[in-house]
ZALOLO-776159 format. One record per residue (C-alpha): residue number from 1; x, y, z. Coordinates in pm, 1 decimal, padded with zeros to 6 digits. Layout:
REM residues N
@n = NUM xx = X yy = Y zz = Z;
...
This chain:
REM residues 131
@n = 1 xx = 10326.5 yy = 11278.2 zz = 11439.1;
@n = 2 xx = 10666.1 yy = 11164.4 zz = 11350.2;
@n = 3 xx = 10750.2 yy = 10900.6 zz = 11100.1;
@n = 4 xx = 11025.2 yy = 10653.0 zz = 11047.9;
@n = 5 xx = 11096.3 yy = 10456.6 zz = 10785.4;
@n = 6 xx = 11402.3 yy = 10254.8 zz = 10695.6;
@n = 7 xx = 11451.0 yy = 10130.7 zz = 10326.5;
@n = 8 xx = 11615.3 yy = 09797.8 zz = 10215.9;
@n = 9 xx = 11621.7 yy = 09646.2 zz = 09877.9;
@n = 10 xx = 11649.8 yy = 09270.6 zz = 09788.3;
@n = 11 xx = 11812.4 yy = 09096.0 zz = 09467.2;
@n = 12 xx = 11797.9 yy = 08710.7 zz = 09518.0;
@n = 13 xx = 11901.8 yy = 08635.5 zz = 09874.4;
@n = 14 xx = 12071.2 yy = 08915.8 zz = 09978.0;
@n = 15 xx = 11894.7 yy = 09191.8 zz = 10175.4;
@n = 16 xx = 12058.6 yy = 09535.7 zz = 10157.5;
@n = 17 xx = 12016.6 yy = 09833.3 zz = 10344.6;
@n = 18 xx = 11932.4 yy = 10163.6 zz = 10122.6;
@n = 19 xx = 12037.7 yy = 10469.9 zz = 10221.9;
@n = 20 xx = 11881.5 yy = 10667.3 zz = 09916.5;
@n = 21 xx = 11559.5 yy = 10474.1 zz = 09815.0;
@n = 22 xx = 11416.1 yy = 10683.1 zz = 09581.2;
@n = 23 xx = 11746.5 yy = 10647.3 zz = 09409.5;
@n = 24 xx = 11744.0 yy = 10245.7 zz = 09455.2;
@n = 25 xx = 11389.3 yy = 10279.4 zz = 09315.1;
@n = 26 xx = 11559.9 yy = 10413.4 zz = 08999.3;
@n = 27 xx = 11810.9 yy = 10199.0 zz = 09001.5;
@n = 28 xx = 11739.2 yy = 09844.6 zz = 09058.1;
@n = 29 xx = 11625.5 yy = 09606.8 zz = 08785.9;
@n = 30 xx = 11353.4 yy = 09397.0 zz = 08889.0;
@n = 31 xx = 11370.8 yy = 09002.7 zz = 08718.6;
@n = 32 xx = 11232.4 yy = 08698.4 zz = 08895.2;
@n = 33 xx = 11424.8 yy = 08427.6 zz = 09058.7;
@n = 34 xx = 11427.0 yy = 08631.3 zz = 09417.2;
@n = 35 xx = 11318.8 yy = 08556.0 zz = 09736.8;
@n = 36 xx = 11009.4 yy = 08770.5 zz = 09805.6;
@n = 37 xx = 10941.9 yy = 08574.9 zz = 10115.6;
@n = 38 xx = 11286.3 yy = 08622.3 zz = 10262.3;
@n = 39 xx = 11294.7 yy = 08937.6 zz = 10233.7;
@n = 40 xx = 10951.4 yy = 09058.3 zz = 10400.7;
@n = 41 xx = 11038.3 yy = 08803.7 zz = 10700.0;
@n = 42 xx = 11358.2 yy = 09027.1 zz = 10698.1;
@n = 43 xx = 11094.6 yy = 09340.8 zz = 10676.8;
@n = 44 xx = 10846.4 yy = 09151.5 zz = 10967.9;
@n = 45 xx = 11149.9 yy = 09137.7 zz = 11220.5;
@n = 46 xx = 11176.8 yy = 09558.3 zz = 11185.2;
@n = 47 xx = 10808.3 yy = 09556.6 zz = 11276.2;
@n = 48 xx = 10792.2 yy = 09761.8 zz = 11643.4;
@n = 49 xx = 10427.5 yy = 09872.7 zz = 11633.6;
@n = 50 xx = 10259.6 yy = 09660.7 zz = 11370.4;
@n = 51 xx = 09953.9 yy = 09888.6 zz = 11332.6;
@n = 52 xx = 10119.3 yy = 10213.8 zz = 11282.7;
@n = 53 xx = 10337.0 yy = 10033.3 zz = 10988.4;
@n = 54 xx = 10345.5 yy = 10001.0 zz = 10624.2;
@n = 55 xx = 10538.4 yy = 09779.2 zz = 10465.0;
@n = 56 xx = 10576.7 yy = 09834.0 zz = 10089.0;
@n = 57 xx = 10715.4 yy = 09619.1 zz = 09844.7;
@n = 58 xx = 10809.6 yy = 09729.5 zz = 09493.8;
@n = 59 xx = 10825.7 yy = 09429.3 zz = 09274.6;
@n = 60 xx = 10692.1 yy = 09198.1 zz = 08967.5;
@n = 61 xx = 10587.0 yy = 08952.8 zz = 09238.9;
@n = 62 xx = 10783.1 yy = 08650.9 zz = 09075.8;
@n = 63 xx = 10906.5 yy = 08466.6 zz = 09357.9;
@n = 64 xx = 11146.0 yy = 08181.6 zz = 09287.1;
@n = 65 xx = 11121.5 yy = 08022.9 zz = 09614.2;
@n = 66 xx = 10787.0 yy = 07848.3 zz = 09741.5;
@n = 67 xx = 10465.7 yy = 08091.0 zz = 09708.9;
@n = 68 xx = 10351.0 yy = 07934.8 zz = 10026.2;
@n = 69 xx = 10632.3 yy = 08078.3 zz = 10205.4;
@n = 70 xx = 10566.0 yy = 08410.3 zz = 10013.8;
@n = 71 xx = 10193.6 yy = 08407.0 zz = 10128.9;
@n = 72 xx = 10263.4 yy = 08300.7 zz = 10487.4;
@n = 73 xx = 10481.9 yy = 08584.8 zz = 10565.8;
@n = 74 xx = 10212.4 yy = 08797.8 zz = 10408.0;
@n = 75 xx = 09950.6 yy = 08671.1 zz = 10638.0;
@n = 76 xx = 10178.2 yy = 08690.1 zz = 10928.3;
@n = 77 xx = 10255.1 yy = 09088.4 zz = 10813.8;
@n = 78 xx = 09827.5 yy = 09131.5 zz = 10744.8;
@n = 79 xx = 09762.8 yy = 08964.6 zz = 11052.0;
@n = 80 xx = 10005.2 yy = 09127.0 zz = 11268.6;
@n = 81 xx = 09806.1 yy = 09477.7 zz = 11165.3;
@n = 82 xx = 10037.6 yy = 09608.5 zz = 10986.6;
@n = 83 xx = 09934.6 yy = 09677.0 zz = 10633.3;
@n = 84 xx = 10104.5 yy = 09530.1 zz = 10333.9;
@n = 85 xx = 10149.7 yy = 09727.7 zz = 10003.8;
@n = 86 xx = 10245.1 yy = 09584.0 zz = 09674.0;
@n = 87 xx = 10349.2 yy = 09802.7 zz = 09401.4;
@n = 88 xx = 10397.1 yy = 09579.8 zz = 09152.7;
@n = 89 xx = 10652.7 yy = 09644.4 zz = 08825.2;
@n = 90 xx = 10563.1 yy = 09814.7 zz = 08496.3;
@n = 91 xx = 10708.2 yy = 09785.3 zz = 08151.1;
@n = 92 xx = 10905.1 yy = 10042.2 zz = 07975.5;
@n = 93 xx = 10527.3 yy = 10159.8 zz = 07836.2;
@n = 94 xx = 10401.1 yy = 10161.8 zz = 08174.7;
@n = 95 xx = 10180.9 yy = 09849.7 zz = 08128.3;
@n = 96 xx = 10165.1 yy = 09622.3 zz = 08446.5;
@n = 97 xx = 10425.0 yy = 09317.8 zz = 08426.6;
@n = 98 xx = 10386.0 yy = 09127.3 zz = 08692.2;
@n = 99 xx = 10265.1 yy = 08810.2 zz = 08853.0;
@n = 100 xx = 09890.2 yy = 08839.6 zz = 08910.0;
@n = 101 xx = 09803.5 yy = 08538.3 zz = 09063.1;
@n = 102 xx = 10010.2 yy = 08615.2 zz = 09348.4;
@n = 103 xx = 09892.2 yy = 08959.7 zz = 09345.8;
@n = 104 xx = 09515.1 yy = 08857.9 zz = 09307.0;
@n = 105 xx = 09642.9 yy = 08610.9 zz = 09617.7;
@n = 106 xx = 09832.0 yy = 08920.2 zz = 09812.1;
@n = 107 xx = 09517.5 yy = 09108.7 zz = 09772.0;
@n = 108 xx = 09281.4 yy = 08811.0 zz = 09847.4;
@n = 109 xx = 09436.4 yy = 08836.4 zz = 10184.5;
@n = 110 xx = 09408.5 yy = 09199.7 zz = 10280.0;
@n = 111 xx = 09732.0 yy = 09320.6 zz = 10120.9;
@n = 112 xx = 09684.0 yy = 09664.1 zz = 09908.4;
@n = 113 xx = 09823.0 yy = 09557.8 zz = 09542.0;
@n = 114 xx = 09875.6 yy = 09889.8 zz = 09282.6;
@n = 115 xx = 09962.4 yy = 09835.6 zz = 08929.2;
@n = 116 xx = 09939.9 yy = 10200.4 zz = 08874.0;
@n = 117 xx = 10186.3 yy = 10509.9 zz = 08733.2;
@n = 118 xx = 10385.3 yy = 10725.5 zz = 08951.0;
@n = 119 xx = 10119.1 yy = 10971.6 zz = 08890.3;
@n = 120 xx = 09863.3 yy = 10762.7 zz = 09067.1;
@n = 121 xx = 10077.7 yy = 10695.4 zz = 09358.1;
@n = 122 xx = 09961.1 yy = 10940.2 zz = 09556.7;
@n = 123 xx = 09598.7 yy = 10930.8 zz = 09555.6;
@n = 124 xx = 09700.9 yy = 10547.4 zz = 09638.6;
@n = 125 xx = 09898.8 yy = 10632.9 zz = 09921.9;
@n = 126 xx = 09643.8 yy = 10801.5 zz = 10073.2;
@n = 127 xx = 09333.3 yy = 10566.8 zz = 10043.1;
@n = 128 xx = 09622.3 yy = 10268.4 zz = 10248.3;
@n = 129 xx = 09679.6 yy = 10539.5 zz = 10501.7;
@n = 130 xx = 09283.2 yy = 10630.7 zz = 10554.3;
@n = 131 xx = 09187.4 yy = 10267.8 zz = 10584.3;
């Protein structure tokens, strides 16, 4: 089996295209004010073969434009069969900080949200892939 992936990272409007993601990971401040939304429809129109694809959003899940437009594109994703992963944002003690009514919302519709450690990633990985 041979996997693809391609990695972009968002900061307000603009969508860019990551050549190194586990060094954007390290990189990028999260804040609110973006547009979640925008950026998984940007995600949706890579979709090929929704249910052989995971799209995975690292974030604190404050979106600053219209959560309706956030949680149509994530029932559009869901309902495509692709899956939809949230990994939301810790603090600098590794305490959740996020939005959780949109991630009680995200999960409500059949999106996998994590608040969890690197550590736990894993494990978490694995139980999206099984299902």
């Amino acid at each position: 089996m041979s996997l693809t992936h391609r990695d972009a990272a968002f900061n307000g409007n603009r969508i860019l295209v990551v050549d190194d993601p586990v060094q954007a990971l390290m990189s990028i401040q999260l804040g609110g004010g973006t547009d979640i939304a925008g950026a998984l429809r940007y995600c949706e129109g890579l979709i090929t073969t929704p249910h052989r694809t995971m799209v995975v959003l690292v974030s604190d899940l404050c979106e600053g434009g219209p959560r309706k437009d956030l949680y149509g594109v994530a029932r559009d994703i869901i309902e495509s069969g692709a899956k939809l992963i949230a990994l939301t944002a810790l603090d600098e003690n590794a305490v959740p900080a996020y939005d959780r009514v949109v991630g009680k919302a995200l999960a409500g519709m059949g999106a996998w949200v994590g608040a969890l450690t690197p550590a736990k990633l894993a494990d978490f990985m694995a139980n999206v892939m099984r299902s």
